[in-house]
N, C-alpha and C positions, 0 to 999 in steps of 0.2 A: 505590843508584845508582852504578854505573860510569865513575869520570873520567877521561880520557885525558889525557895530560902535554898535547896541541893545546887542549883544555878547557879545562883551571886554568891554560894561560898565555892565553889569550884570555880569562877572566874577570878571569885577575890585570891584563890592559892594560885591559881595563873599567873595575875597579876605578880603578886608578890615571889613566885617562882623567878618571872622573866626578871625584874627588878634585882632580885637576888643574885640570879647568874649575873647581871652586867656589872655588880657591886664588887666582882672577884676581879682581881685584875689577870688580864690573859693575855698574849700574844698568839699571832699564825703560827704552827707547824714548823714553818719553814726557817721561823725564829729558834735556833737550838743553840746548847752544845754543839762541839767542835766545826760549826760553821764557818764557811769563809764569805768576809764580808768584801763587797768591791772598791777595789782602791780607785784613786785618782776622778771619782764622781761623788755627786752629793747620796746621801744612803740613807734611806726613809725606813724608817721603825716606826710599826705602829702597832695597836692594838686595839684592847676594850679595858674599859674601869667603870666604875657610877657614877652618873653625871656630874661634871661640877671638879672632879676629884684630880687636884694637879699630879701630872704624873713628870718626873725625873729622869732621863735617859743621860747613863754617864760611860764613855766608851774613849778610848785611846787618846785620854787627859783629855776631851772635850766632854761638855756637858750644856745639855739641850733640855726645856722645861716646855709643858704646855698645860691644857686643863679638857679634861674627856667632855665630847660634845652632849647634847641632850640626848643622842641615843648611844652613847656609851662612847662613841669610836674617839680614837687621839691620836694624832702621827707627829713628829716629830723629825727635820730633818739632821745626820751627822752631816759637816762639814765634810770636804776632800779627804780622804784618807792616805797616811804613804803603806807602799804594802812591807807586810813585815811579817818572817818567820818565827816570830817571838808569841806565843800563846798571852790571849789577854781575857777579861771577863766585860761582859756586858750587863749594867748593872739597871735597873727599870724599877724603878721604887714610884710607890703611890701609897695606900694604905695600907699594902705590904709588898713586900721587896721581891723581883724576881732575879735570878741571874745565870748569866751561860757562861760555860765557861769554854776554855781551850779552843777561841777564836783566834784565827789571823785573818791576815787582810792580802788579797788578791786578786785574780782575774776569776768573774763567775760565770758559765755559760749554760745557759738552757739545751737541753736535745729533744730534741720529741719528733714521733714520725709513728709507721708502723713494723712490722715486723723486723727488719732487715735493722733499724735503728734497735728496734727491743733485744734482736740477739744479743746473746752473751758469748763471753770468751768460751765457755765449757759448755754442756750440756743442753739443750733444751729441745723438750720433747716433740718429736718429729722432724728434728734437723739434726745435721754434722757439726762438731764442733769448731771451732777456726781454724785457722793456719797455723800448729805450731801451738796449740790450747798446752798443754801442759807446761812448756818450756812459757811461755806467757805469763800463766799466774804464779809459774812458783818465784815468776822476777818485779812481780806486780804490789810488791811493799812501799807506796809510799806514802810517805805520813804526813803530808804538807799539802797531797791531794786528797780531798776528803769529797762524799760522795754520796747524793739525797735521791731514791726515785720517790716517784710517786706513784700506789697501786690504783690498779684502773676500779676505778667509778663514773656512775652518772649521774648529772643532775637534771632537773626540768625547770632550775634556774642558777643564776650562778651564786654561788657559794663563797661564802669567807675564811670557809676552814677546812683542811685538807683531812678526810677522815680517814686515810690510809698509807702509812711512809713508813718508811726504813727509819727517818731521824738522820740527822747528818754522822757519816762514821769516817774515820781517817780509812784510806784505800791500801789495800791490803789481799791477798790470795784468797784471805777467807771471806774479804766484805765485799769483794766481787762475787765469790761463786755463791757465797749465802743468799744476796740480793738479785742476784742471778742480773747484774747491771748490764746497759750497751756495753759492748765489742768498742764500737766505731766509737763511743763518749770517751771510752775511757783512753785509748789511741789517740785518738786529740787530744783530749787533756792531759795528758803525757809526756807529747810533744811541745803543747805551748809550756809546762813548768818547766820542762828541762833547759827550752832555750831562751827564756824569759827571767830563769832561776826567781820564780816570785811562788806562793801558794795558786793550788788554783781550784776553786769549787762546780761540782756539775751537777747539774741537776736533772735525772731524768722523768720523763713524761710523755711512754711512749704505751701503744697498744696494735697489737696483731691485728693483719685485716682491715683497719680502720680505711676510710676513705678519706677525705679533706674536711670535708664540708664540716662533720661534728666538733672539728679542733678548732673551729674560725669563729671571733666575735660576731656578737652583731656590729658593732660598729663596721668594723670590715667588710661585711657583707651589705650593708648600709650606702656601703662607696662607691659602690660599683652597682650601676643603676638594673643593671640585665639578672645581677643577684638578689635585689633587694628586698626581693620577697621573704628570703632562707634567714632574714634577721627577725622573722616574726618571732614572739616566744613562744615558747613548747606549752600546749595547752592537754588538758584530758588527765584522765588519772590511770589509763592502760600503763603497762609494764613496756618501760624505756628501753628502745633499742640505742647500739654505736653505731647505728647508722644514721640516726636522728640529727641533722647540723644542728650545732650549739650544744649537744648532750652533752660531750667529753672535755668539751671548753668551758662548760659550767662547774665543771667538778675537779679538772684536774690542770684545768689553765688559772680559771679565775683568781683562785684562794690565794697563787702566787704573785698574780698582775702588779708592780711598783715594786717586788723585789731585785734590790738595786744588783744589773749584770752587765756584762758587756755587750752579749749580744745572744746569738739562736742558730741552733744543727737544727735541719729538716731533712729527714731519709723516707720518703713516701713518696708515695703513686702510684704502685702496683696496683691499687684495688680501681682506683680513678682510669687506669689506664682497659683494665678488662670491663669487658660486656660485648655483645654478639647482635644487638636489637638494635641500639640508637649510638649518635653523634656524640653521647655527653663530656665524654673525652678532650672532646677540641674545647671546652671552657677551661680546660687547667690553669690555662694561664692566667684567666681572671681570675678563676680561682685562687691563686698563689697570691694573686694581687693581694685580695681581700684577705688572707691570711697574715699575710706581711703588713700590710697596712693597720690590718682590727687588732694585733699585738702590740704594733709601736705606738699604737693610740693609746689602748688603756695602759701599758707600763709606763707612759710620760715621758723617758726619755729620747725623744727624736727618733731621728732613723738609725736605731742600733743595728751595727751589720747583723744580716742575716743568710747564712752559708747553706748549702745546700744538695744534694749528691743525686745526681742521675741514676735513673733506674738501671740496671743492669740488663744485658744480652739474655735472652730466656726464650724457650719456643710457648711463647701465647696463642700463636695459630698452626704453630708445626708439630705441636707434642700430641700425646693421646686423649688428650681434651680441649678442645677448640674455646681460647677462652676470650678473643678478640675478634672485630668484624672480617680483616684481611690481615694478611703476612706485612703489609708493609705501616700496620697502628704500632709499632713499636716504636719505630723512624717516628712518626707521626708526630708520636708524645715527648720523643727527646727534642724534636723541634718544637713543642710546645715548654717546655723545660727553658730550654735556651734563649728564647724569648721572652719569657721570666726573667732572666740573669740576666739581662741584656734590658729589658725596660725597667724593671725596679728598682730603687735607685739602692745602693749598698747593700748589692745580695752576690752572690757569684755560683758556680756549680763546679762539682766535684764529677771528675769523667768516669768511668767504670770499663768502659767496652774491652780492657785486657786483665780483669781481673774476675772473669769467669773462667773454673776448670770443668764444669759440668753444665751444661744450656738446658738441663732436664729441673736442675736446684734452683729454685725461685729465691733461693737464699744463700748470696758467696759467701762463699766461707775467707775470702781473704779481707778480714774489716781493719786487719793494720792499715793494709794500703790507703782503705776510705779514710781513717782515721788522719791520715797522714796529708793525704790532698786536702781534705778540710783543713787541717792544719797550714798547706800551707799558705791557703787562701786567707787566713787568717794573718799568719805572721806579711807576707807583704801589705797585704789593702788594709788592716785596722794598728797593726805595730810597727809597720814601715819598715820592715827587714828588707835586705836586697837578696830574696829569694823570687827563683820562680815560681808561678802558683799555677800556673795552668798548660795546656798546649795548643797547637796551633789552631788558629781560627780562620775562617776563609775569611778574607778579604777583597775578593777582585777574580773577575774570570774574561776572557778574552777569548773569543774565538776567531783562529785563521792558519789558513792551508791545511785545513782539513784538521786539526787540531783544537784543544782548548788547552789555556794556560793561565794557571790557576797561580794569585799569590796569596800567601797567610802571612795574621798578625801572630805575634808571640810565638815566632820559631825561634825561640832562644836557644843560641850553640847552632843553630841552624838546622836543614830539617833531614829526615835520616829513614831509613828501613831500621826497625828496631832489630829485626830476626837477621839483618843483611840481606834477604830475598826482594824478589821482586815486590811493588808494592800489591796492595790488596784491596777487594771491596769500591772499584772504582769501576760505575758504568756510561754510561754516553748514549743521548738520545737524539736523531736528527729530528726534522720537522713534524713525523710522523709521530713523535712521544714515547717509540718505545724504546725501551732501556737493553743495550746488550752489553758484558763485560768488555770493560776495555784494558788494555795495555798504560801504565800509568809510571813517570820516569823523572826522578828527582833532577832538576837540572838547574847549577845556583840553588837561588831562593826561590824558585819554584818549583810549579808538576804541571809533566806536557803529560795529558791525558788523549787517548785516541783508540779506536779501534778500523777493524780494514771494512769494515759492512758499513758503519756511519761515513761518508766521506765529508757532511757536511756541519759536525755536529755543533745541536744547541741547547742543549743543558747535562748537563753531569752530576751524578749521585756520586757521594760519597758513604759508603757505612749505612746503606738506608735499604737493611734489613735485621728484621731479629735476633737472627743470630752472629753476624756482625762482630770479628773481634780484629781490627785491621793492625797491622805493623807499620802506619805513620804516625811520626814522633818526631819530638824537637830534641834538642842536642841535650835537654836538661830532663829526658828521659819520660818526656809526660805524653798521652797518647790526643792526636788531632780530633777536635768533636766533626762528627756526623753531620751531612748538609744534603741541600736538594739545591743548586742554582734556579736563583728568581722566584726563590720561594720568602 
């Protein structure tokens, strides 16, 4: 090869460029001001400096030392942390000092999903605002919950640094509606500080429309043999779509991956769930695998819970645009949902089906409630509260004398018509398969389901249609999930 003295001095200022930047010391983004750092875990701070160059990490009277590897990088882990509303400074000295100030220490939780996660309490163009949006932000001051998103990018590989955020801000009426933050983030985070009385940090990283695939590592995709192809890297130099898997996980997953949290909100599937052509739908559930898994892998710490909220009641094949293959893919996918929370290990799901007031809005407006079931999936299965978290689950069905008799797990306070009406959304199939409404009758701890056309019935739907908002409930107010018997 032929080099022109124009060449090797434009490689040599390359050179000396890239050398130069790693010479600065820097940390991620996500390292700010007013950040909350996660208590009661080990808490990795890392960054870049020039090779060789011992960097000092001194934070809540501990002090950690290490020396920046031969390509810049240096991590460092904090010791346990107790969490504390007392503001502290985090101090990162190398050949010169960095430092943040007005941290505490508390619970930190990721959210990320698509739309329904991105809403905000107020405003956002082409939707309604929430339930109560005014009365919400003007009470939405608190300053012990502080609040990071991340604006949407993409990568064609993954990324160490976050080139679009808010910055950590204490939560507030105006750093909600500025940031235009989740509804459903800031509702759960809400609830865990009130009842936890600790700080609490959220982090969001969410984008409209998205489907799964884009937000999932490769590792994840890696695990799961039927996917394994979607871990390949993004090749080409065409202009990147969010449809692309790995795009939005390169850019707005990666740059975060080992910042030290509890655990992860998922509010997605709308987009996984529509299409009219093919089956792609029934992979969700490996899909979710491989999302769940390609996270807990790169962020290191184990199986951090991971919560997560059922798609809402909506007309996908009954409204004025046909956007699923039948009426009954809505069913489909929440059984595809549930199977998720039920095979992966420390995930659970948040019900939805009485919290639509309009089946035409692909986006409810009531994200307290979501906020609140995540929550309080959270305070029992990761903080050990003696709260309910969920509603009744089939457990067992029985057919005889012309009847089926149905019992559930988690009828806590036992099980109920919410409205006092008869129950709802309850059909019965004899041998022939087909489904006609039936007659459905609390009685004890169960439900005698039957209709007068089946005499001999052998399967029962429950809730397994789209628009679907039934009135069984447990005594602790939470609505029964959706079923097909033998499915």
């Amino acid at each position: 090869m032929k080099f022109t003295r124009w060449s090797l001095t434009f490689a040599g200022a390359l050179l000396f460029f890239t050398v130069a930047t790693r010479a600065e010391l820097s940390l991620p983004a996500i390292f700010g001001d007013n950040m909350v750092l996660q208590q009661q875990m080990a808490v990795p701070v890392w960054g870049w400096a020039a090779p060789g160059t011992k960097v000092k990490v001194t934070f809540a009277g501990q002090s950690k030392s290490t020396r920046a590897a031969v390509d810049g990088k240096w991590l460092v882990k904090l010791g346990k942390l107790k969490a504390s509303f007392t503001p502290d400074s985090l101090v990162v000295a190398a050949d010169e000092t960095k430092t943040f100030t007005n941290i505490l220490v508390g619970e930190v939780w990721l959210a990320s999903g698509q739309s329904n996660m991105e809403k905000p309490i107020g405003k956002q163009p082409g939707q309604k605002p929430t339930v109560n949006a005014e009365a919400e932000l003007a009470a939405a001051d608190y300053p012990d919950i502080r609040i990071f998103k991340i604006e949407k990018t993409l990568a064609f590989t993954p990324k160490n640094e976050l080139p679009k955020n808010t910055g950590w801000l204490a939560c507030s009426s105006n750093s909600l509606n500025e940031t235009s933050f989740s509804a459903a983030a800031y509702f759960f985070g809400r609830e865990i500080h009130t009842n936890l009385n600790v700080p609490v940090g959220l982090v969001e990283s969410s984008w409209g429309g998205t489907r799964i695939e884009p937000w999932t590592a490769p590792a994840g995709f890696e695990m799961i043999p039927s996917l394994a192809k979607l871990a390949e890297p993004i090749t080409g130099t065409n202009k990147l779509s969010n449809t692309r898997p790995l795009a939005i996980y390169n850019a707005m997953i990666a740059p975060i991956t080992g910042f030290a949290m509890r655990g992860a909100l998922w509010y997605q599937g709308e987009s996984n769930c529509m299409g009219t052509n093919d089956d792609d739908y029934l992979t969700y559930t490996e899909k979710m695998e491989a999302l769940v898994i390609g996270w807990r892998k790169v962020w290191g710490e184990g199986s951090f819970p991971f919560y997560f909220v059922q798609i809402a009641p909506f007309k996908y094949y009954g409204g004025k645009v046909v956007r699923v293959k039948s009426p009954e893919t809505l069913a489909e996918f929440w059984a595809l949902q549930e199977r998720a929370a039920q095979g992966i290990k420390n995930t659970g799901m948040a019900l939805t089906t009485d919290l639509v007031d309009n089946l035409d809005d692909i986006h409810p407006r009531n994200k307290s409630a979501v906020g609140h079931r995540l929550a309080l999936l959270a305070l029992n299965r990761t903080y050990g509260k003696k709260v309910v978290c969920a509603g009744p689950v089939l457990k067992s069905v029985k057919f005889m004398d012309g009847k089926a008799v149905l019992k559930f797990d988690q009828a806590d306070g036992g099980l109920m018509s919410k409205d006092d009406a008869p129950l709802t959304w309850f059909t019965v199939a004899g041998a022939d398969g087909k489904f006609v409404p039936a007659m459905a009758t609390i009685v004890g701890t169960t439900v005698e389901v039957s209709a007068a056309d089946v005499t001999e019935p052998k399967a029962v739907r429950f809730a397994w249609a789209e628009t679907a908002q039934p009135n069984l409930f447990n005594g602790a107010g939470l609505p029964a999930e959706p079923f097909e018997t033998g499915r």
